[in-house]
C-alpha positions in Angstrom: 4.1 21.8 -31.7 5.4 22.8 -28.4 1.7 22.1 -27.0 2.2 18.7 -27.9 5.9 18.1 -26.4 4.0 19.5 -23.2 1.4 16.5 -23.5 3.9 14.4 -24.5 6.0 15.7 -21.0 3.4 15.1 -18.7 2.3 12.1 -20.5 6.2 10.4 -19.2 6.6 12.4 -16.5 3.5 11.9 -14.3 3.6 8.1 -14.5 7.5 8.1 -13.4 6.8 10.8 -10.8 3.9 8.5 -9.2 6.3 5.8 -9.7 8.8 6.7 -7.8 6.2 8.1 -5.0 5.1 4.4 -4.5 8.8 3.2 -4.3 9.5 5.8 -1.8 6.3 4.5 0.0 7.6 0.3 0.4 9.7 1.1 3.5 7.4 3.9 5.3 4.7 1.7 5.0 6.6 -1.3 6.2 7.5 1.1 9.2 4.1 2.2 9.6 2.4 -1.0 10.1 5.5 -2.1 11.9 5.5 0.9 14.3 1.8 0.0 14.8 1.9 -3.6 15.4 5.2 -4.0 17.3 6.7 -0.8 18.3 9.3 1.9 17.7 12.1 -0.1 17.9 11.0 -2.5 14.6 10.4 1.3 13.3 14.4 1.8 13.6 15.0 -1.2 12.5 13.3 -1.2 9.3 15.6 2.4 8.9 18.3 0.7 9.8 17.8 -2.0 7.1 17.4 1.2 4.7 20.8 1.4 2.9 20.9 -2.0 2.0 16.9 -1.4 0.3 18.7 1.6 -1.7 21.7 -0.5 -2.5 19.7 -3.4 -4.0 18.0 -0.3 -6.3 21.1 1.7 -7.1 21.6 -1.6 -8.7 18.2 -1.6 -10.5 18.6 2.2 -11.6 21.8 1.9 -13.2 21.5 -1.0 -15.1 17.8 0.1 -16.2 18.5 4.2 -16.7 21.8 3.3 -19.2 19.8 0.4 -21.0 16.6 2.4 -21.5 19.0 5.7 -23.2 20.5 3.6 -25.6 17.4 1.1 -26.0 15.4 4.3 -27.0 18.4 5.5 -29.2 17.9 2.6 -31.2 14.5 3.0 -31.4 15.0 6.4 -32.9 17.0 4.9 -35.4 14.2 2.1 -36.1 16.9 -0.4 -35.3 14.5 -2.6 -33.9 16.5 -5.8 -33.5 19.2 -4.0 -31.4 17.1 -2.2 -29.1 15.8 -6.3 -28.7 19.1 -7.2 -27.5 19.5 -4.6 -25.4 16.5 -5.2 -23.5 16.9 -9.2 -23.1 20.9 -8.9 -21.9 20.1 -6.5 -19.9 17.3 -8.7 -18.3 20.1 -11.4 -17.9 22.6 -9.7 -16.2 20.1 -7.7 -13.9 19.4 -11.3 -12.7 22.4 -12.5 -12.6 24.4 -9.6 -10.7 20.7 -9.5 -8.0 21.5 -12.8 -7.1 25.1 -12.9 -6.8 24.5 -10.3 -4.3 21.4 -11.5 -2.7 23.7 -14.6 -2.1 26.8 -12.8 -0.4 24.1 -11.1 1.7 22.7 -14.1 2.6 25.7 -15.7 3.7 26.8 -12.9 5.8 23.6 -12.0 7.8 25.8 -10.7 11.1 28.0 -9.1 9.2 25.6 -6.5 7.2 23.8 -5.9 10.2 26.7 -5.1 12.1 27.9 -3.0 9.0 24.2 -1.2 9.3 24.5 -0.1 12.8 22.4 -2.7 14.6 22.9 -3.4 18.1 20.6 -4.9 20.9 17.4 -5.9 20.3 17.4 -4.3 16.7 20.3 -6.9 15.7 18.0 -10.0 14.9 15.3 -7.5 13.7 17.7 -6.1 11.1 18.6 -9.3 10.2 15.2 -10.6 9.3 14.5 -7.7 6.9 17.4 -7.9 5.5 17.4 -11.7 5.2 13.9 -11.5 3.5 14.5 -8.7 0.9 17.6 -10.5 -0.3 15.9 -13.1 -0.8 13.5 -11.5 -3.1 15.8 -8.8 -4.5 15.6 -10.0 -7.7 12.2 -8.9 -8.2 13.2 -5.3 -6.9 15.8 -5.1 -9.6 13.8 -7.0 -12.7 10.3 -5.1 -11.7 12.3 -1.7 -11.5 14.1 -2.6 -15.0 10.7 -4.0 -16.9 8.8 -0.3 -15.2 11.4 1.6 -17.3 11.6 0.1 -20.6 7.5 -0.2 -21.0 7.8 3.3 -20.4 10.7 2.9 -23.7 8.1 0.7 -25.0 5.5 3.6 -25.5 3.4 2.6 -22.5 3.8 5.0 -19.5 0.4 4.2 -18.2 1.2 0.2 -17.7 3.8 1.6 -15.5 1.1 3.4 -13.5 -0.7 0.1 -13.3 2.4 -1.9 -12.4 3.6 0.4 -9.6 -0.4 0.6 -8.0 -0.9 -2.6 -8.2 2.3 -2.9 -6.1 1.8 -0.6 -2.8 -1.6 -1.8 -3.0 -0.4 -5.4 -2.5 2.3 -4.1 -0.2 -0.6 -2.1 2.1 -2.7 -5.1 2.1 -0.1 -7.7 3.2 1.4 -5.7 5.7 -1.9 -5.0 7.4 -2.5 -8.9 7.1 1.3 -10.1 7.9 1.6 -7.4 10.7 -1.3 -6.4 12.3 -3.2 -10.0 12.5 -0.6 -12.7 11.7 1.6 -11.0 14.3 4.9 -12.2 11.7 6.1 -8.5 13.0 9.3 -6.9 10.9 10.0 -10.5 9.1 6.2 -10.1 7.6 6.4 -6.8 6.5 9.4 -7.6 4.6 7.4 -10.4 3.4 4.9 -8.5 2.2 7.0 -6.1 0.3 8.5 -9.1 -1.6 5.5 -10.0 -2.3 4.3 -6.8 -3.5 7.9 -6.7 -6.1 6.9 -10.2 -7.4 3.6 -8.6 -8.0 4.8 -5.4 -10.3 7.3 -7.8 -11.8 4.4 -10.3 -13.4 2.5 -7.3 -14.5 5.0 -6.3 -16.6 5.9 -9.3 -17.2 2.4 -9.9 -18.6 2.4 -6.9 -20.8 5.7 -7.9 -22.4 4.2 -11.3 -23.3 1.3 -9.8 -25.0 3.0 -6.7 -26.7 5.4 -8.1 -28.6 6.5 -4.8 -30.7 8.6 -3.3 -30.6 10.3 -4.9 -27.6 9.6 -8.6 -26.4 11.5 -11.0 -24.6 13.6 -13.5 -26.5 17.0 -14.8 -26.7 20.1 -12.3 -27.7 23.4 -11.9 -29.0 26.4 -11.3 -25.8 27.7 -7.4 -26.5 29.7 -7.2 -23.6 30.8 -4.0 -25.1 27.7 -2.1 -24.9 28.1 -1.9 -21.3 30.7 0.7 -21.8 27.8 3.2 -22.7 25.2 1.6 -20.6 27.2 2.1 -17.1 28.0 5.7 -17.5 25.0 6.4 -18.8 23.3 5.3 -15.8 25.5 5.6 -13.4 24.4 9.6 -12.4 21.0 8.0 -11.5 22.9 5.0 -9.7 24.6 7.3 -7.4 21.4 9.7 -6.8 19.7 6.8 -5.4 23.1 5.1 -3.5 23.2 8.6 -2.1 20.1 8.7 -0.3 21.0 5.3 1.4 24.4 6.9 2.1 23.3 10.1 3.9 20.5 7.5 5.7 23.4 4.9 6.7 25.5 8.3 8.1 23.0 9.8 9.9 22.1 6.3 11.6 25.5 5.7 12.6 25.9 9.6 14.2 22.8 9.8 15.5 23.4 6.6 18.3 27.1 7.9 19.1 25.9 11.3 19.4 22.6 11.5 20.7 21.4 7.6 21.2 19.1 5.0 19.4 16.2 6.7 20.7 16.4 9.4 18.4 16.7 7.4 15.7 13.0 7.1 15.8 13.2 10.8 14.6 15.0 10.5 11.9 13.5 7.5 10.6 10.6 10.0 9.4 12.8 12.5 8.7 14.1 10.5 6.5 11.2 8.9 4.7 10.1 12.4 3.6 13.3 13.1 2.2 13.6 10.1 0.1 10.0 11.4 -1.2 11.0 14.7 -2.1 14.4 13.1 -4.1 12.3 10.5 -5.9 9.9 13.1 -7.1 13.1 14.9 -8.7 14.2 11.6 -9.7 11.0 10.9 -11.0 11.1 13.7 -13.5 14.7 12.6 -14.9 13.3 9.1 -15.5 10.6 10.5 -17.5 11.8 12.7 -20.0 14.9 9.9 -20.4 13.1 8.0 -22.6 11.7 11.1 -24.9 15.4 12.5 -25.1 16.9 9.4 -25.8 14.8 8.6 -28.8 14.3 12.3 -30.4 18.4 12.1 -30.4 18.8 8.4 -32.2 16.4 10.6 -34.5 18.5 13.2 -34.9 16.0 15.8 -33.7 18.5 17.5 -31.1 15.8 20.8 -31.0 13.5 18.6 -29.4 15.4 17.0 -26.7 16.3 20.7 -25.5 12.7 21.4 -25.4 12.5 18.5 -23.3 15.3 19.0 -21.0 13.8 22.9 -20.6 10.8 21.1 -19.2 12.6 19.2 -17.0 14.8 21.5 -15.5 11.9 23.8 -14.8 10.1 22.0 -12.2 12.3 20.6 -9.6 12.9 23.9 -8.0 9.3 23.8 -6.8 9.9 20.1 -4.9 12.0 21.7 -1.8 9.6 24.4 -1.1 6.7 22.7 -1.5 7.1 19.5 0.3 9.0 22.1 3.2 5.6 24.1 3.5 3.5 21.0 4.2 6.0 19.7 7.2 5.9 23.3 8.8 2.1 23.5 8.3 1.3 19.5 9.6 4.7 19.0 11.8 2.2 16.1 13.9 1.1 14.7 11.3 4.3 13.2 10.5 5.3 12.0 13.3 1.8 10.7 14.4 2.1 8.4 11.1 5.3 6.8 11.7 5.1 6.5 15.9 3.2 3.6 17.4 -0.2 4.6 19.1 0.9 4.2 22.7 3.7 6.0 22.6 3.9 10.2 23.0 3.7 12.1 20.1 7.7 13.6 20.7 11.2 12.9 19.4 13.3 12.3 22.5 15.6 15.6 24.0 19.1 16.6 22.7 21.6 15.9 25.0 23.9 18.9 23.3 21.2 21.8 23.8 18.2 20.0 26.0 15.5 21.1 22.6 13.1 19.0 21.5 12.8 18.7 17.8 9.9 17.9 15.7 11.0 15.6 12.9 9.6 18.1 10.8 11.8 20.9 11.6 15.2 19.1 11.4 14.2 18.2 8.1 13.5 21.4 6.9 16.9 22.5 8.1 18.6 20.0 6.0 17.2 22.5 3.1 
């Protein structure tokens, strides 16, 4: 018994894990190719544009992570038709609250990036990113929502395939949009768009063709059941509006303190944090589903198994990701730097050290 739940574990968990991986890997690619083809400063801006990418997917996470628990509840209790409804009004207002804000972000362009921390020649860069991803923030949010309930749905490994199939598309259009077309930071936002709208029809696709238990179709307004869905998702929500939180921060202290040079540093400093968090993450998202349903069934036994599991293995994320940026500091930074430039962060002006991104990562830990 307890051999299978382990199957069963890794079965959910590894797909949301390597899910989460490639959503951590959208923006450091973008700032890659970016870094590459432009130069450090589109590298800051595409970190600058960061909190708003987080904030379109707090959004995504909350509404997915509470629909998905009692989705999966219903499941458990074989109540088919509601777990229905919940999945297609939750489509509906996940579209529906995307492009209301995709809208106000639209219309207030100078304003966000002010808000961000852009100044100088990062201002209009900031802007086109931003500009772009709003306009396709919608597939963000729906291709995020559709990657958690197939995994509701039974089928962990189409959310493998939906995810690839993603940073594949985004690698590929980014080293086309940025490195040949020249489009610069407004292409490799274009390609990461591109790249959602991708995942979302591969879902999309799977939901057309497995129509049990959950298909899309027309439902019933229960305005009510938002009163279980937002708390219920609203620990993930903040997780992931936290990370965009401590990135917006640090962005803002960093160019009073020390400059928007060192930003540059932090921008992969970053980026390897938001890896390590979305591997915890990762692990949440997957057992969710197995918990969820095991308690509409009333097997409460079970879900403690699970959440035994889970609680086990996050411990080993800080340590192990912290031995692999003191072993290959360079590494690092020679990924995220453009090829011209030198291989250091710039001095501190409050002790005259120079830093490897690597180190003042690990002393975040």
């Amino acid at each position: 018994m307890n051999l299978n739940l382990v199957r069963r574990f890794f079965k959910f968990t590894v797909p949301s894990i390597v899910s989460m991986w490639i959503f951590s890997l959208y923006s450091l690619v973008d700032g890659m190719f970016v870094a590459w083809g432009v130069g450090e400063h589109a590298l800051t801006a595409v970190n600058l544009s960061l909190p708003f990418v987080s904030l379109v997917f707090t959004l995504g996470i909350l509404l997915a992570t509470g629909t998905s628990t009692v989705l999966s509840i219903a499941l458990g209790q074989k109540d088919v038709e509601r777990a229905r409804n919940y999945f297609n009004q939750n489509l509906f207002v996940v579209i529906a609250a995307t492009l209301l804000l995709a809208v106000l972000v639209l219309f207030n362009l100078d304003w966000v990036a002010d808000f961000l921390g852009a100044t100088g020649e990062n201002h209009h860069l900031v802007k086109e990113y931003v500009g772009v991803i709003a306009c396709f923030s919608v597939f963000f949010t729906v291709s995020y929502n559709l990657e958690v309930q197939v995994k509701a749905d039974g089928a962990p490994h189409v959310s493998i395939i939906g995810v690839i199939s993603c940073g594949l598309m985004n690698v590929v259009l980014d080293y086309i949009f940025v490195m040949h077309l020249h489009w610069g930071v407004w292409g490799a936002a274009l390609a990461t768009g591109l790249a959602q709208a991708t995942s979302t029809a591969v879902f999309a696709v799977y939901f057309l063709t497995h129509r049990y238990p959950l298909r899309f179709g027309r439902f019933k307004p229960d305005p009510g059941a938002y009163r279980r869905i937002i708390p219920l998702g609203t620990a993930d929500g903040l997780s992931e509006l936290s990370n965009g939180m401590v990135i917006f921060l640090f962005n803002h202290i960093i160019q009073r303190v020390i400059g928007p040079g060192a930003l540059v540093s932090y921008t992969i400093i970053s980026y390897v944090n938001t890896l390590v968090l979305n591997s915890v993450i990762g692990i949440a998202h997957g057992i969710q589903p197995l918990c969820s349903y095991h308690l509409g069934a009333e097997e409460r036994p079970v879900c403690h198994k699970f959440l035994t599991y889970g609680t086990a293995w996050p411990p080993a994320s800080p340590p192990a990701s912290l031995s692999c940026a003191r072993c290959w500091p360079g590494r690092w930074w020679a990924c995220s730097s453009s090829r011209t430039a030198p291989c250091s962060p710039p001095r501190c002006p409050l002790c005259g050290c120079t830093p490897s991104p690597s180190s003042l990562w690990a002393s975040m830990w």
